[in-house]
N, C-alpha and C positions, 0 to 999 in steps of 0.2 A: 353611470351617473343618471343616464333615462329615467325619469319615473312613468310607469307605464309607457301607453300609445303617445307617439310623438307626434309632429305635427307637420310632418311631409312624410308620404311611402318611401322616401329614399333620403340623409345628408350628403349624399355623394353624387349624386344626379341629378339633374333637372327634371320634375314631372309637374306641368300647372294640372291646379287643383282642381276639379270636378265640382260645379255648383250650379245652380236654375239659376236660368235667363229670368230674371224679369224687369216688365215693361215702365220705361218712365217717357210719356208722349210715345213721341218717334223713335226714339235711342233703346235701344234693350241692352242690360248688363248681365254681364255673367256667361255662364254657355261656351258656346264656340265663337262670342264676341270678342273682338279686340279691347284691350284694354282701354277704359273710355278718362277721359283728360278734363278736368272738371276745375272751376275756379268760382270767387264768389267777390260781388260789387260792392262798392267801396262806398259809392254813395247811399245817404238818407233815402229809406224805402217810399217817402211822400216826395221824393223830386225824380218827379215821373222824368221829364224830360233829359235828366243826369240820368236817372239809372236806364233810358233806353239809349241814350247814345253809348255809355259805355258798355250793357249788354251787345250791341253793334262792335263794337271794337272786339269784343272775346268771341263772338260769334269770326270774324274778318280771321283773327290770327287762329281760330282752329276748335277753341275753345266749344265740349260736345255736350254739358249741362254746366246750367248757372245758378247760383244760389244767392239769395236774396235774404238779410235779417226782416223777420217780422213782431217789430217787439211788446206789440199790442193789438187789438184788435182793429185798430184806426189804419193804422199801419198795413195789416194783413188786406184792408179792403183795398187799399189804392194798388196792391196787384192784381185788379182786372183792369186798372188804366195801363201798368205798365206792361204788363198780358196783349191786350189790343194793339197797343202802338207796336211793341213787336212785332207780333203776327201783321199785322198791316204793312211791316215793311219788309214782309217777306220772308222776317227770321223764327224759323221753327225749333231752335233749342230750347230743349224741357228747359221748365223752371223749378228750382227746390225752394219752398220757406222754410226758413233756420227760425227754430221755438225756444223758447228759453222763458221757462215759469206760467208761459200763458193756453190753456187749453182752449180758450173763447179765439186768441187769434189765430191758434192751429184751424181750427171749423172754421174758421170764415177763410185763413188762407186756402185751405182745401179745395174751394169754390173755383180759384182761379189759377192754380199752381199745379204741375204733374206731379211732384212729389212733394213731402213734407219730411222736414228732420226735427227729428225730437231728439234735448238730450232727457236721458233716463232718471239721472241726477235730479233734475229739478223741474219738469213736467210737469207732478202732484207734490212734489214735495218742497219747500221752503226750508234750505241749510240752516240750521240756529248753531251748528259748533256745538250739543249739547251731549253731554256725554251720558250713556242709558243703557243699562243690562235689560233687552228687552225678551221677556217671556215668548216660547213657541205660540201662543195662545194674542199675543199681542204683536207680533211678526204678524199673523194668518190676518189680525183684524188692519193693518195697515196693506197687505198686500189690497184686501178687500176696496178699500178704498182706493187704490191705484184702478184697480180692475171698472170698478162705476167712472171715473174720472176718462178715461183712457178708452173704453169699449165705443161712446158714439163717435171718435176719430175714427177710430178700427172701421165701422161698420159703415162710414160715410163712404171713406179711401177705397172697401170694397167695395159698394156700390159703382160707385162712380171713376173706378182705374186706376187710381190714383196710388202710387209708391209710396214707402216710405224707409228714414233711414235711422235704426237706433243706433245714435252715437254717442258711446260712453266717453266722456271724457278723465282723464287721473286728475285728483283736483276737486272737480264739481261732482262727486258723491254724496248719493241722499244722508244724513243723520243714523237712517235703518241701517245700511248698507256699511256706514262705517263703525259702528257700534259692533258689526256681525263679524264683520270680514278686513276692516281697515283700509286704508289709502293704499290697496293691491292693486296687482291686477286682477287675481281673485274675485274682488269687489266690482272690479268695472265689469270684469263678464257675466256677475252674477246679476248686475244693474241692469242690463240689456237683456237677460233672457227672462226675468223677470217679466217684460213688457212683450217676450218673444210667447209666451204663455200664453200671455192673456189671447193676442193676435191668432194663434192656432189655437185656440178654443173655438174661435169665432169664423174658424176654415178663413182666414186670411192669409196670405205665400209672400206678397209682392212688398218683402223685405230686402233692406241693406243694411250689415254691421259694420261699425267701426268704432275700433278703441285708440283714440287718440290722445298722447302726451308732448308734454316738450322736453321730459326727459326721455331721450331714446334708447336708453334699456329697457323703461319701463313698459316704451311704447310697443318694441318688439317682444318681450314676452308676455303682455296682454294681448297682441293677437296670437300669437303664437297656442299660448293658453285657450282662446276664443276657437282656435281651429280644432283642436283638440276635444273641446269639449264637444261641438257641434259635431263630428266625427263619432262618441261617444253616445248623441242623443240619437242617432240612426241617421240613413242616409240621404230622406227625406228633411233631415236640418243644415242641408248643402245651400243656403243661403251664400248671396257674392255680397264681397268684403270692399268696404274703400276704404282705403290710406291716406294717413295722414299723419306727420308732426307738428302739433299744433305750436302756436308760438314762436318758430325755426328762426324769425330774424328775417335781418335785411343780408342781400351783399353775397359773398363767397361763403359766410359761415354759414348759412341760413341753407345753402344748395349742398354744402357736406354734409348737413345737419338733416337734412330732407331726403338726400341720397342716402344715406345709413338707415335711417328708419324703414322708409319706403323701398331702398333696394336689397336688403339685406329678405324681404318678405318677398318681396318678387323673385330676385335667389331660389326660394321655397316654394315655387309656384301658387303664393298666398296673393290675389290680388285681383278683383274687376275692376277697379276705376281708381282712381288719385287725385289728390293736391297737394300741390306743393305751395305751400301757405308761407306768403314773403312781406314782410314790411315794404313793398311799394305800389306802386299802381297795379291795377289786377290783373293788365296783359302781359306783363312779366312773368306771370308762374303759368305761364299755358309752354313754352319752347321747354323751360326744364322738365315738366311730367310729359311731355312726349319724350323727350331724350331720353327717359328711364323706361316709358313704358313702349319702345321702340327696340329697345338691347332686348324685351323680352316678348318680342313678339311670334316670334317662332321660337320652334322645338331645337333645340339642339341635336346632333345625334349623340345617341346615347354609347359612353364609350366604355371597352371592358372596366371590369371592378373584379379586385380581389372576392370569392367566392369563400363563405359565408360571410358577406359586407361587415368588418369589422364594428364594435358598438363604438360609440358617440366618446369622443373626450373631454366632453362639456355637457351643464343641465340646461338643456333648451329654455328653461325656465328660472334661472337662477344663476345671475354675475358670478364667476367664481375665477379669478385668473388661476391660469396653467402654470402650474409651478416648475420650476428649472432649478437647477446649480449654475449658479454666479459665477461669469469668464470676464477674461480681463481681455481685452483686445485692444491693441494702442493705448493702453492706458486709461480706456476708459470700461466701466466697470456695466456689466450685460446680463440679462435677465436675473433671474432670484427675485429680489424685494426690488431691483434697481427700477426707474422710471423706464416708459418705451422709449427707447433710442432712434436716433433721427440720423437715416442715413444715404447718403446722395453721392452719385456716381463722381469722381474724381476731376472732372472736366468744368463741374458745376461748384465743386467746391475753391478750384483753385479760381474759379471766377468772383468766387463772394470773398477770395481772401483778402483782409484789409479792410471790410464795408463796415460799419458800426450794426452789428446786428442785435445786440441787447439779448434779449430772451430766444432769439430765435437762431442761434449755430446750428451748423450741424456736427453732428460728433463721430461719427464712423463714414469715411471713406467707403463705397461699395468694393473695389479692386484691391483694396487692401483690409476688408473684413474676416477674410482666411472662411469664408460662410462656405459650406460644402451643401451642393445643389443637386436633387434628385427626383425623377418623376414615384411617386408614392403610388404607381400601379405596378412598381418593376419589384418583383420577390427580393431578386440580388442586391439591388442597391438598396432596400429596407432593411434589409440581416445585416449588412453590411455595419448601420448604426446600431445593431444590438448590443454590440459587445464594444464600441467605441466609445472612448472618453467623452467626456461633454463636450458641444461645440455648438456654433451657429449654426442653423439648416435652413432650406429656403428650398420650395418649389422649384425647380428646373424650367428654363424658358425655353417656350416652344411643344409641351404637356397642351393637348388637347382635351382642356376641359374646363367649365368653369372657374376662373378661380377661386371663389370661394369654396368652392366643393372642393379642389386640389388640395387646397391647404388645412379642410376640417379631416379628410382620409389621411395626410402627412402628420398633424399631430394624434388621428386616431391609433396610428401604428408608431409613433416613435418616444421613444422611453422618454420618461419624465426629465430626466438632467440634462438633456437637452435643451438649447433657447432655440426660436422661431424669428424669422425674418423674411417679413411680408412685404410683399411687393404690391405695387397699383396696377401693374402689366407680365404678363407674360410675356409679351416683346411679338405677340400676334397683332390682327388687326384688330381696331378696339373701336367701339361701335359709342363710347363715351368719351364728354371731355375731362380734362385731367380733373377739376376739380369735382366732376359726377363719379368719374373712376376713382378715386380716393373714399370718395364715401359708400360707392356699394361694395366695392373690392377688398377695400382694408377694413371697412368701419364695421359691416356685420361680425366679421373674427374679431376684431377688439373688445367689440362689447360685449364676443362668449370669451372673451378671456384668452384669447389665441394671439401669441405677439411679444415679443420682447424688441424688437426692434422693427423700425416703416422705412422699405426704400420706395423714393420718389422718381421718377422715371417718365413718366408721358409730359409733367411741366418743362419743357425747355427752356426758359425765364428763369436763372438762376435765382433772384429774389424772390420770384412768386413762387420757386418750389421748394426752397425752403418754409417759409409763410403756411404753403398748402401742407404741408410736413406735422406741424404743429398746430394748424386750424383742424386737420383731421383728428388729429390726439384730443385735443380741445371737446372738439362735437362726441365725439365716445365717451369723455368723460371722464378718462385713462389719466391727462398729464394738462392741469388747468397751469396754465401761460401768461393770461391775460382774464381780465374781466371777460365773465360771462355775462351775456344778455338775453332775456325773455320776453320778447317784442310780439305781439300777435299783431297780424296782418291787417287789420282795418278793416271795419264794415259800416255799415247804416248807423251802427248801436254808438260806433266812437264817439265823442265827448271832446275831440281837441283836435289839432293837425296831429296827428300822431306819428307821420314820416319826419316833421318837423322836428320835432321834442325830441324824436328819439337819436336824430344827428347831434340834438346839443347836448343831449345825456350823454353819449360816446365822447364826445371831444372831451367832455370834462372830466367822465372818470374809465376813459379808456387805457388808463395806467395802473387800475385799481387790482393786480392780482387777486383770483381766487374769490374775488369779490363777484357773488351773481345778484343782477340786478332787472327786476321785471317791468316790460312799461307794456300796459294796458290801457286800450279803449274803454272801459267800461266796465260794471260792477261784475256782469257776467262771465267776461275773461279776467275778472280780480281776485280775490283773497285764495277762492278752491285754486284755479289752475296756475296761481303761481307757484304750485306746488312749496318746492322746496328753497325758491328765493329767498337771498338776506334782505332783498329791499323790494318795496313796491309803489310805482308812481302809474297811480288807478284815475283812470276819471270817473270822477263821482257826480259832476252836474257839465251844463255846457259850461267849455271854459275854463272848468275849475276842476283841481287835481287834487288827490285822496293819498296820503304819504303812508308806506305799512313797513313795517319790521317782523318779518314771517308773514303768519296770518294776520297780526293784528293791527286794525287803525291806529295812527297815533297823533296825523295832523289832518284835517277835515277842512274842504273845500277852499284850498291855497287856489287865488288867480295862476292861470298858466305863464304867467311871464317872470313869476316868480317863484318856481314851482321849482326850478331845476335848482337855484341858490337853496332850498329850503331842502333839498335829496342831501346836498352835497356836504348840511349841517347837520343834517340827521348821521350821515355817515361816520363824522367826525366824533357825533356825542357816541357813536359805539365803539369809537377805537379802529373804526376799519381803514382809516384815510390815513394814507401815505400823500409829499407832496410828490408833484411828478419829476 
C-alpha cells in the first residue's frame, strides 16, 4: 500500500528522527534536545502587564517557549515592553510572534522576539475563495512576489538570530495553493516549502515546520507527508518539526484529540517540540505535552522483528479502513462495515449495569469476547491464524514493544477476514494517563484504519471508561456519538470570552449528534480552518459574532449575548436540530 519512501526507517520500531538543532534565545530544538513543551498567551498583545504576568505563570509550571499574537504592526511593537518586563524579572523564555496577513508587523516583531511564526497561507497572500486555472508562467510570477515580500524577514532573522516557524495550517491556504493542489496535505506541504525556498536561497537554516489541523487524519498525514518529502529533498532538509492539533477543544476530548495527533507522530519518532492547544487558560496545556513528550523521551530497546520486516497494511497517507469478514459474538455484529465496537472488562460492565447510558453502552464484554491473543513476533502463533476461520485477534499482554508498533506488525501479518481488538494497555507499566493512553495507543491505528473493536482497561471509573471508550472513537473520527466541536484555544486576536461561549454552545447543543460545530476567536482561525464544520460561531468584531454555514457568512456582527440563540436558529432553518 506504501507509495514510495515512507516516513519513519522502521513501523515496527521506535527510532526519533534525525534533524538540526536550531537556536531560538536560550532553548535549542531539535538534535539530541529533549523534546521542548511550548504554549501561547491568552491575553491582548497591548496588555503588557496581563501578558507578563501570565508569561510568569507558563514560565512557573515548566512551560520552555511562548508565543505571543501579533496582529499588527502596533501590536508587534509593544513586545519590547512585554520583552523587558520579562527579562527584568528574571524570566529568560524565548518569545515567538504569531503573524497572520501582516509582513510590517513580522519586521518590527523580529526586533524584539527570538522567533517568528508565519503562516504560509496568508503572509503575502489574501484568501478571496476564488477559483483560477493558473498558468506555469503565472504560478512563477506570484511565487515572485512571495519571494520580494518575504526575503527582508528572512535576511533580518539572519542577521540578527532570530528563528522562525513555517506553519502550514489545513484550512488557511493561499488561493495559489488551492487552485494547484486543493485543501490537502499536499497543499500544506507544498505551502511551507514554498517559503522554505526562498529561506535557503538566502543560506538561512534556523527553521521550524509544522502542519497543523483539527482534523486529525489530516493533521497526521500532513506531517507525515512533510517528513517524507524533506527526506526526499536531501539530508540537509532535516529541519525539527512542532506539533500541533489545532482547534482540539476543551476538556477530556481536546487531550484524546491532542494525544492522537501529537502521539501517534511521536510513535514515529516525528517531533522537536508541541502543543497541546486547549479551550482554557494557558497553564493548562503545558502538564499534557510533558505527559506525551515524556513517554518519548528515551529510546526504547529495540526488540527482535521478523526478518525481512513485513510491508505496511495501511497508506501512511491515505484513511483506508482494514477490511475483515463480519462475526457475530454475543449477538452483536463485529468488523466488516460494522461500527468500532466498545469493549470493557466484565467487572466494569456489570458495574454500569442498570445506569441510563444513552449513546454510550458498551457492547462486548472482554472475558467473554472468545478474542484469541498473540505476540506478532512469534512465527507459530502467526501460522497458526493463516489457515483459521475469521475471529477477534488482539495483541497478547505482556509483548515488549510499543503498542502501536505491536499491533501495525499484527495486522501487517494477519489475513484480512480477520477483525482486530485494540487495547489502551498492554497490562505493563504505562508511563500515561488513561485518557493520554487512549489517544496515542488506540487513536494513531484508528485513524490508519486498524480496529474493529477498543478495549478500555487503564480507566478504573466505570463511567468514565466507558465515556473514554467513545470520546476516543469520536477524536478518530471512526464512530461520531455526540456533537462534535471545533473550539481554538484563545489568544490576543479573540473578539469575545471564548471559554465562556463555548460552555454555553455545549449545553445547548450538546445533544446535536454528528452535528460539528466551530467556535472561533477571530477572522484568522474562521472560515479557512473550520475546515469541514457544519456551523461556525466566528468573531468578527469586539463583542460581536459572525454566524457561518460551511465556509460561508450568513448573519454578520450578532451582539454576544445573543449570539448563541441566533446558532441555535440557524441550526433549525437547516434541519439539523433535534429537541434534547
Amino acid at each position: 500500500m506504501m507509495r514510495g519512501m515512507i516516513h519513519c526507517p522502521s513501523l515496527y520500531r521506535y527510532t526519533r528522527r534525525e534533524s538540526r538543532e536550531v537556536i531560538i534565545g536560550n532553548t535549542a530544538v531539535g538534535g539530541a534536545n529533549p523534546i521542548r513543551v511550548q504554549s501561547m498567551l491568552t491575553h491582548d498583545t497591548l496588555d503588557t502587564r496581563g501578558c507578563v504576568q501570565e508569561a510568569l505563570a507558563l514560565a512557573e509550571a515548566g512551560c520552555e517557549i511562548i508565543r505571543l499574537t501579533a496582529q499588527t504592526k502596533v501590536y508587534a511593537a509593544n513586545l519590547e515592553h512585554i520583552s523587558r518586563e520579562l527579562r527584568a524579572a528574571g524570566c529568560r523564555v524565548p518569545l515567538v510572534a504569531d503573524i497572520h496577513f501582516k509582513p510590517d508587523a513580522a519586521m518590527e516583531a523580529a526586533k524584539w522576539v527570538e522567533k517568528i511564526r508565519i503562516n504560509p497561507g496568508n503572509f503575502v497572500d489574501k484568501r478571496k475563495f476564488v477559483e483560477r486555472d493558473y498558468t506555469d508562467a503565472e504560478y512563477e510570477e506570484e511565487l515572485e512576489r512571495l519571494r520580494t515580500a518575504f526575503t527582508p524577514l528572512v535576511l533580518f532573522c539572519k542577521e540578527h538570530g532570530r528563528a522562525m516557524r513555517l506553519g502550514a495550517n489545513h484550512g488557511s491556504l493561499s488561493d495559489r495553493i488551492l487552485n494547484r493542489y486543493g485543501d490537502t496535505p499536499e497543499g500544506m506541504v507544498e505551502s511551507a516549502l514554498e517559503f522554505a525556498r526562498v529561506a535557503r536561497e538566502l543560506d538561512y537554516h534556523q527553521l521550524v515546520f509544522s502542519m497543523k489541523a483539527s482534523n486529525v487524519k489530516v493533521m497526521i498525514h500532513a506531517y507525515r507527508l512533510l517528513v517524507k518529502r524533506l527526506a526526499e529533498l536531501g539530508p540537509d532538509w532535516n529541519y525539527p518539526i512542532h506539533l500541533g492539533v489545532t482547534e482540539a477543544g476543551e476538556g477530556e476530548d481536546a487531550r484524546i484529540k491532542s494525544a492522537m495527533g501529537i502521539g501517534s507522530l511521536l510513535a514515529d519518532g516525528i517531533g522537536d517540540t508541541l502543543r497541546v492547544s486547549l479551550t482554557e487558560d494557558a497553564v493548562h496545556e503545558v502538564e499534557p505535552g510533558y505527559e506525551l513528550a515524556r513517554a518519548y523521551s528515551t529510546q526504547p530497546p529495540a526488540a527482535p522483528l521478523p526478518e525481512p520486516e513485513p510491508a505496511a497494511a495501511f497508506d501512511p497517507f491515505v484513511y483506508r479502513r482494514r477490511e475483515s469478514e463480519p462475526l457475530s459474538i454475543g449477538g452483536v455484529r463485529v468488523g466488516g462495515s460494522e461500527p468500532v465496537r466498545v469493549v470493557l472488562p466484565r467487572a466494569v460492565c456489570e458495574a454500569l449495569a442498570g445506569e441510563p447510558l444513552g449513546e454510550m453502552a458498551p457492547e462486548l464484554v472482554y472475558e467473554e469476547s472468545g478474542v484469541t491473543e498473540i505476540d506478532p513476533r512469534d512465527p507459530a502463533q502467526v501460522q497458526a491464524l493463516q489457515e483459521a476461520p475469521a475471529c477477534l485477534v488482539a495483541v497478547a499482554d505482556g509483548v515488549d514493544m510499543p503498542l502501536p508498533q505491536a499491533y501495525r506488525l499484527l495486522a501487517a501479518q494477519l489475513p484480512a477476514r480477520h477483525s482486530i481488538m485494540l487495547k489502551d494497555t498492554l497490562g505493563g507499566a504505562e508511563a500515561l494517563t488513561a485518557p493520554m493512553a487512549a489517544g496515542v495507543h488506540t487513536g494513531s491505528l484508528l485513524c490508519d484504519g486498524i480496529g474493529h473493536a477498543l478495549l478500555i482497561r487503564l480507566e478504573t471509573s466505570p463511567r468514565a471508561a466507558v465515556q473514554l471508550a467513545y470520546n476516543a472513537l469520536q477524536a478518530a473520527g471512526v464512530r461520531l456519538w455526540k456533537t462534535e466541536y471545533v473550539s481554538c484555544p484563545s489568544c490576543g486576536r479573540t473578539l469575545y470570552n471564548i471559554q465562556e461561549a463555548a460552555a454555553r454552545i455545549r449545553r445547548a447543543t450538546g445533544h446535536l449528534k454528528g452535528v460539528k460545530i466551530a467556535i472561533m476567536g477571530c477572522i484568522v482561525n474562521g472560515p479557512g480552518e473550520m475546515s469541514d464544520a457544519d456551523f461556525g460561531y466566528v468573531g468578527g468584531a469586539p463583542g460581536k459574532i459572525n454566524l457561518y454555514v460551511g465556509h460561508t457568512p450568513v448573519e454578520l456582527n450578532i451582539p454576544q449575548e445573543h449570539a448563541v440563540e441566533r446558532l441555535i436558529e440557524l441550526i433549525k432553518s437547516h434541519g439539523r436540530w433535534v429537541e434534547p
